[in-house]
C-alpha positions, 0 to 999 in steps of 0.5 A: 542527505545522501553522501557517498561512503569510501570502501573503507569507512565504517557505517554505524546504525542503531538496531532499529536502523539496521533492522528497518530494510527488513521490515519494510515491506512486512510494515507495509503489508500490515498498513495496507490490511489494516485499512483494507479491513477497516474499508470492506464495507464499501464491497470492494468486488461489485464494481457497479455504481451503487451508491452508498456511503462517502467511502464507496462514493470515494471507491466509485469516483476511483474506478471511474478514472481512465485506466480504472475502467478499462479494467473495470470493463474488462471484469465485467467480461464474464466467463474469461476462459482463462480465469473464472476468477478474473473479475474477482481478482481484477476487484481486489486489485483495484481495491488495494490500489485505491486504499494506496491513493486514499493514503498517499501511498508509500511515501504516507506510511515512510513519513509515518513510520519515520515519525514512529521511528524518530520519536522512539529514538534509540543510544546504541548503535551496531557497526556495519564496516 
């Protein structure tokens, strides 16, 4: 529910509240690496077919979508002038945006973190006026 707040009236928020904007992004970064570590296996920079376990098949059928393989196709352009690491760099992109589809992206982590949040609950409250 969203409401809009007068000048004049006090907001109130738990600590953890008023401290979860912040922390936002930090929550996000760590979820992401947890599972790109737990993901590596699937040799996130060779970017040709090779088979393997469910998870690079998974990886695979996402490189395959329309705008995956153009960038796919343009890694394996080898010796960009402009940069010698290009396909590497390209890989990891593709990568960490496959972990984001595989998890439902920000909103799975939201949803989960609001469970996390909820379940902890919180008596005291800091004003913001």
């Amino acid at each position: 529910m969203i409401r809009v707040v007068r000048a004049r009236e006090s907001l109130e928020f738990s600590p953890l509240e008023a401290t979860l904007p912040a922390l936002a992004p930090l929550v996000h970064q760590a979820h992401t690496a947890q599972a790109a570590a737990g993901l590596a296996h699937v040799d996130p920079v060779n970017l040709d077919p090779i088979g393997g376990d469910e998870d690079r098949r998974s990886y695979e059928r996402y490189l395959s979508g329309q705008q995956e393989r153009r960038l796919v196709t343009r890694a394996a352009q080898r010796g960009l002038a402009d940069r010698a690491t290009a396909s590497d760099d390209i890989a990891w992109w593709l990568f960490h945006r496959w972990i984001e589809s595989r998890q439902g992206g920000p909103r799975h982590w939201t949803r989960s973190l609001s469970r996390t949040l909820r379940s902890a609950g919180s008596s005291s409250t800091c004003s913001i006026a």
